[in-house]
C-alpha positions in Angstrom: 114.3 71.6 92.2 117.9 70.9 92.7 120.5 72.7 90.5 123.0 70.2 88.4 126.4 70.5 88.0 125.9 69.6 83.9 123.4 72.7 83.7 123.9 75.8 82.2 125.3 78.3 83.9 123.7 81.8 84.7 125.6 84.3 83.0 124.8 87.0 86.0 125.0 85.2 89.5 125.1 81.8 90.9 121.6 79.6 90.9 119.6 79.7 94.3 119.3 76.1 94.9 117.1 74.0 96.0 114.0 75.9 94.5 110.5 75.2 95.2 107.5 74.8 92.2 104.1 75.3 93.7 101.7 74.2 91.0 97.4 74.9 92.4 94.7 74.0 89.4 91.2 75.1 90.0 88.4 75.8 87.5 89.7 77.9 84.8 92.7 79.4 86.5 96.0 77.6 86.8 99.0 78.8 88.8 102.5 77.7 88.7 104.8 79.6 91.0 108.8 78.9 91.2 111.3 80.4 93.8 112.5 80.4 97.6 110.5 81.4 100.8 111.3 85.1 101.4 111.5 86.3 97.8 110.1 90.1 97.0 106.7 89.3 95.7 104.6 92.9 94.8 102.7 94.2 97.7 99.4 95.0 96.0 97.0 92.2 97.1 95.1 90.7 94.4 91.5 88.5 94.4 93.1 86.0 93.0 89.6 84.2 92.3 88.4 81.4 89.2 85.2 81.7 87.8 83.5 78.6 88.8 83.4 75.8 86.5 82.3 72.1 86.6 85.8 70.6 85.2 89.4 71.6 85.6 90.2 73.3 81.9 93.9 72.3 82.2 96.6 69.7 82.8 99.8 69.7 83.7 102.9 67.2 83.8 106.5 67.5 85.4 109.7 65.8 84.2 113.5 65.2 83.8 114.7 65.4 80.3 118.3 65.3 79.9 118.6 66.9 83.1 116.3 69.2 82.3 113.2 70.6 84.1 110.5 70.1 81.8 106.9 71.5 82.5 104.3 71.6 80.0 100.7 72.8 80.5 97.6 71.5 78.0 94.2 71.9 77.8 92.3 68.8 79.2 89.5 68.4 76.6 92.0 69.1 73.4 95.5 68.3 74.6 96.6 71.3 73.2 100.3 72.5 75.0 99.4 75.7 75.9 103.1 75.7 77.8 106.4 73.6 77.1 109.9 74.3 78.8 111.4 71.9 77.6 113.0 74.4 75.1 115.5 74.4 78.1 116.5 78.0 79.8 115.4 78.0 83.2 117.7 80.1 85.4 116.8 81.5 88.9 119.9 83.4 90.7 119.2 86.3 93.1 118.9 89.2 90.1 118.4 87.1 87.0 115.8 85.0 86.5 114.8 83.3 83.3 112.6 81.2 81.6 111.3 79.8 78.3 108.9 77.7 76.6 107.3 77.0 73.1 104.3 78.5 72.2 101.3 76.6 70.8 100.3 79.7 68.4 102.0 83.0 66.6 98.6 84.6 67.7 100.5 86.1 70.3 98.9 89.6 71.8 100.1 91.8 75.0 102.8 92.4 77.0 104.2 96.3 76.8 103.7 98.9 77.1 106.0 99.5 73.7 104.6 100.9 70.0 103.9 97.5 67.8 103.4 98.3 63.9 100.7 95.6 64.1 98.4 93.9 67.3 100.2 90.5 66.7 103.4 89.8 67.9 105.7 88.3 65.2 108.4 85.6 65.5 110.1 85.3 62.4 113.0 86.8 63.8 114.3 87.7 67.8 112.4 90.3 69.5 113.3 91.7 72.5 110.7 93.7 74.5 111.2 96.0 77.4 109.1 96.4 80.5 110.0 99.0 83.0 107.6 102.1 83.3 108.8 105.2 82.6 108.2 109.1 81.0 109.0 108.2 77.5 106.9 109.1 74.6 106.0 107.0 71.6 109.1 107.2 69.5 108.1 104.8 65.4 111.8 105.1 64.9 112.5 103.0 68.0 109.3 101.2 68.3 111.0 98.7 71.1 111.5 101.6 73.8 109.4 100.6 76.9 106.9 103.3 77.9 104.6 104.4 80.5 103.1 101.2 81.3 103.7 97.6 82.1 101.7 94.8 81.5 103.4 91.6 81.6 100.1 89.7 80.5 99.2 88.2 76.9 96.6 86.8 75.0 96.9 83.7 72.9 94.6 82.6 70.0 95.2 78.7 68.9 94.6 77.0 66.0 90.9 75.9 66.8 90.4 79.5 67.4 90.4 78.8 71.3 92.1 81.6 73.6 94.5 81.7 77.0 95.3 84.0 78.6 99.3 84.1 80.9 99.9 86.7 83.3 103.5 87.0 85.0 103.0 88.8 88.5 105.9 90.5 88.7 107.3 94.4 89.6 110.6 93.9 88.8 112.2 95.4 85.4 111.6 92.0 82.9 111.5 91.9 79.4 110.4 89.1 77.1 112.2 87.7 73.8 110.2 85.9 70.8 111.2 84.4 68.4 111.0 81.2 65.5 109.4 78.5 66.8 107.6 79.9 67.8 108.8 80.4 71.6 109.0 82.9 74.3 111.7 83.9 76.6 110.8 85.5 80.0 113.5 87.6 82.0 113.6 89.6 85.1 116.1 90.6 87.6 114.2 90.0 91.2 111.0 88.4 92.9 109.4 85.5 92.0 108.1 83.6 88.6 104.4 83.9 89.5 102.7 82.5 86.2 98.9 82.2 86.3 96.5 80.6 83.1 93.4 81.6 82.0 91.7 78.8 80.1 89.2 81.0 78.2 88.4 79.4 75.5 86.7 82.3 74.2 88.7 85.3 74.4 85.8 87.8 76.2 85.6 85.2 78.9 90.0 85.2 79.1 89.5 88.6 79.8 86.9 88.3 82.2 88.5 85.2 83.8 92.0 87.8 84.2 90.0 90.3 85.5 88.5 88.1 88.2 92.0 87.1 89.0 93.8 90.9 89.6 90.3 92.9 90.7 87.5 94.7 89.1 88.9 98.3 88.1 87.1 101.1 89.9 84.2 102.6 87.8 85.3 105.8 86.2 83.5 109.1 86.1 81.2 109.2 82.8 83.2 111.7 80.9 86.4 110.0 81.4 84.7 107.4 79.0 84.6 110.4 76.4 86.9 111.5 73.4 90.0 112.7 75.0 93.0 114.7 73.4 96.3 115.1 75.5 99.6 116.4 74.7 103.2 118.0 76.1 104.9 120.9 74.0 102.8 123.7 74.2 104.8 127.2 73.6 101.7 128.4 75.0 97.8 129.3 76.1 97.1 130.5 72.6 98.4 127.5 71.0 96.4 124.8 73.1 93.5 126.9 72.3 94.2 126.8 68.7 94.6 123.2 69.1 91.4 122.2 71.1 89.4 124.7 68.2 91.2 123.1 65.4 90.1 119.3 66.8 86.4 121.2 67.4 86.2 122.8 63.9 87.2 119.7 62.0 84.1 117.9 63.9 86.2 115.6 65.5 84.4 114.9 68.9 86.6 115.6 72.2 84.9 115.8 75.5 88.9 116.0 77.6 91.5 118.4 77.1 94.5 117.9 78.8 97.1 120.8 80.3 100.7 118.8 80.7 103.3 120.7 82.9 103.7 123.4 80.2 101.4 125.7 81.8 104.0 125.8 84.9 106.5 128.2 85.7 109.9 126.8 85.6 107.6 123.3 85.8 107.1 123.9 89.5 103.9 122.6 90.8 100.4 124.6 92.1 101.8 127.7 89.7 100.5 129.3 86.5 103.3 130.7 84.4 103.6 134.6 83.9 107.1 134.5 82.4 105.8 136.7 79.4 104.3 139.4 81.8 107.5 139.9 83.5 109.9 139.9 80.6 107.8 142.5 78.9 108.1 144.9 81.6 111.6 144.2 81.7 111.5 145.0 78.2 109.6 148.0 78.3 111.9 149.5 81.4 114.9 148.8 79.4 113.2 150.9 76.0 112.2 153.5 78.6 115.2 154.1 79.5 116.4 154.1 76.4 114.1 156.1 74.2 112.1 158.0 77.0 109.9 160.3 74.2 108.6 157.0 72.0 105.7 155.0 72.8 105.2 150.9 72.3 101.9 149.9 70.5 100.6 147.0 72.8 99.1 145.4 70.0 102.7 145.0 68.6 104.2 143.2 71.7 105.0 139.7 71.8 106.9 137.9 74.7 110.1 135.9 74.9 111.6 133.7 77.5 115.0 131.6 77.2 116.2 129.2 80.0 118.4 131.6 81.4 115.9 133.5 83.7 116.0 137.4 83.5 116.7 137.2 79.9 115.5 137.7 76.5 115.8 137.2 72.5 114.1 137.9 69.6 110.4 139.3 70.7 108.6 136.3 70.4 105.3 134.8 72.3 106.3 131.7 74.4 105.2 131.0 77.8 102.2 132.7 78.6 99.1 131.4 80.6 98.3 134.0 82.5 94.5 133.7 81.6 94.3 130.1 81.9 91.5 130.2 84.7 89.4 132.2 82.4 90.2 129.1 79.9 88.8 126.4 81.8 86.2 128.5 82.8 85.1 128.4 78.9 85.8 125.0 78.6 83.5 124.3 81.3 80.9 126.5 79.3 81.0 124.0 76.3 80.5 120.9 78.5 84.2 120.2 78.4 86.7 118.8 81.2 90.1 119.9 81.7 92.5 117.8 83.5 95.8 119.4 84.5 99.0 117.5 84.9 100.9 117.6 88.4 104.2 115.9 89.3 104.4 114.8 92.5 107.9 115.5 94.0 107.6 119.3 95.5 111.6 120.9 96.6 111.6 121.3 100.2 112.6 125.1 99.8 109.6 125.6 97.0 106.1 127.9 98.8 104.1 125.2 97.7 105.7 122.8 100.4 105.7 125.2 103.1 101.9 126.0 102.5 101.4 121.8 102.3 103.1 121.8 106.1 101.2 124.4 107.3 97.9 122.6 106.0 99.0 119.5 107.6 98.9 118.2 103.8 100.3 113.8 103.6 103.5 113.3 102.4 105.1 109.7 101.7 106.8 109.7 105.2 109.6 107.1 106.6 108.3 104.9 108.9 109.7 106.2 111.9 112.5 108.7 112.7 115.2 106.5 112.9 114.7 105.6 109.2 115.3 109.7 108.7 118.8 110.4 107.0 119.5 113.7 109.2 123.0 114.3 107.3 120.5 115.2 104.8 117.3 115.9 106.2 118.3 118.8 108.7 120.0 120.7 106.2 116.4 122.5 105.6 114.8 124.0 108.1 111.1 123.3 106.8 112.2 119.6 106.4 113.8 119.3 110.2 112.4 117.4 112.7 109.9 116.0 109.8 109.8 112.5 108.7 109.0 113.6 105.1 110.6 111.4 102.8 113.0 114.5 100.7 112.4 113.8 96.8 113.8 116.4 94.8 113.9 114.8 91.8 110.6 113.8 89.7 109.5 110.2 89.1 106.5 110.2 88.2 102.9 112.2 86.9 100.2 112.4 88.5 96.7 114.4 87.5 93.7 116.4 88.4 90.3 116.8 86.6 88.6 120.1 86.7 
């Protein structure tokens, strides 16, 4: 594809022309990929394979309409468009790619991971949806925030009750507009537009056809299949207990309890927190000292911790997990799990990374040593002469079952 001089212009860089459009159509899969040699593509290989069918489930025609690169995909037996740019809207410069087509359907499911007040997409007005991954919790209030998750695949239902599947390979930050018409808008900012079609028609075998496509996921362990209840926020040991008794009392089943990064000191990895056991012997010193002839009842101590370490408030129970071995201990008892959350970035003056080096423990590395940024680098001594890639900031969560 060669870029006019009538066409519209991308609003964030020039156009990469020529372009090339790869189209391959076998079985039930069809694949349509546009770009330049050399793009970023995502380095996880997939299968890539079609279920094996006696017919080609698709069709697909090319053409110039008013200078316009038209490409519309239909089903061969129905002539249904499954696909139709000619909506107009294709851009492809270095860091903003776009393009759009109609839609054959307002059965629209997928794409995320965002909160959606229904399983249907709806395009009565513009929709813009995010898809970057990142730590962000479920917020109703601003149901369009992009989460944890990306998934830039959807499923749509026609009007005979027939089902596709899309799937847009990409691990660039993209989003997706819809709106009247109804249509779809694609966006991202890098790589390639890698568009595969799944020709169903029933929606199990979509899924199954998708899934032959990216890989079989690994079988999980049997209780990960169970009832599972996670959340971040607890003050404290005694108030996940409550929580995990409360869910058991109310006979609600739950087979998974979770431990986020509250149970950390500080939120520093491989530790269990104790704040509360050192502020009240800081607190007791300080009455000492104070009153040396009066006692404190125990059974009348609670613990406080602020962010400013050494300190204290009101005498109130916070962060205390001190027995929280003897706690998955009795989880274990009842036929629970626990899995306990870990980031994955360690500081390079932190005990845990000096124990890691002294086990010989992997670390994401740079290739070689002349990748190393020693301005940086040597300014540790444990990190020095290492080609240990120095994260101090966290990205991302990672977990562990016990």
């Amino acid at each position: 594809l060669v870029k006019t001089r009538t066409g519209a212009l991308n609003p964030y860089g020039t156009d990469l022309s020529p372009i090339n459009v790869q189209i391959s159509n076998s079985d039930t899969v069809l694949n349509v990929r546009i770009g330049t040699e050399g793009r970023y593509e995502p380095t996880i290989p997939l299968p890539r394979a079609s279920i094996r069918a006696k017919q080609q489930y698709f069709t697909v025609e090319t053409s110039y309409e008013s200078e316009l690169f038209v490409l519309r995909i239909h089903r061969a037996k129905t002539r249904k468009r499954i696909w139709d740019t000619s909506i107009g809207g294709l851009l492809f410069a270095d860091q903003y790619i776009q393009i759009a087509t109609f839609l054959p359907t307002d059965k629209i499911y997928g794409f995320g991971e965002n909160v959606h007040l229904s399983l249907k997409h709806e395009f009565f007005n513009y929709t813009t949806w995010s898809m970057l991954a990142r730590d962000q919790p479920p917020d109703p209030a601003n149901k369009q925030r992009n989460l944890y998750g990306v998934h830039p695949f959807y499923l749509g239902l026609e009007g005979d009750n027939k089902a596709h599947g899309v799937l847009i390979w990409n691990s660039n930050p993209q989003e997706i507009t819809t709106g009247p018409g109804p249509h779809l808008i694609y966006r991202t900012i890098g790589g390639m537009l890698d568009i595969t079609f799944f020709a169903g028609p029933t929606p199990e075998e979509v899924i199954q056809q998708y899934h032959s496509y990216i890989g079989l996921p690994s079988l999980p362990a049997y209780f990960a299949l169970g009832f599972q209840f996670c959340r971040y926020g607890y003050k404290n040991l005694l108030e996940m207990k409550e929580t995990i008794e409360r869910i058991r009392n109310a006979k609600i089943p739950i087979d998974v309890a979770y431990a986020d990064i509250d149970y950390m000191e500080r939120y520093k990895d491989f530790t269990i927190s104790e704040v509360a056991v050192q502020i009240v012997c800081t607190i007791i010193d300080d009455f000492k000292k104070k009153k040396k002839n009066h006692r404190i009842p125990t059974n009348c101590i609670a613990f406080s911790y602020s962010s400013r370490e050494g300190s204290y408030s009101s005498i109130l129970f916070k962060k205390y997990w001190r027995d929280f071995k003897s706690y998955a201990d009795e989880l274990h008892k009842q036929n629970m799990h626990l899995i306990l959350i870990f980031d994955p970035a360690i500081e390079v003056d932190y005990p845990s990374f000096q124990r890691a080096l002294q086990k010989n423990v992997s670390f994401i590395e740079w290739e070689n040593y002349e990748q190393v940024p020693h301005e940086i680098q040597d300014k540790y001594s444990l990190t020095k002469g290492t080609k240990v890639s120095r994260k101090k900031y966290i990205f991302s969560t990672n977990s562990s079952v016990c």
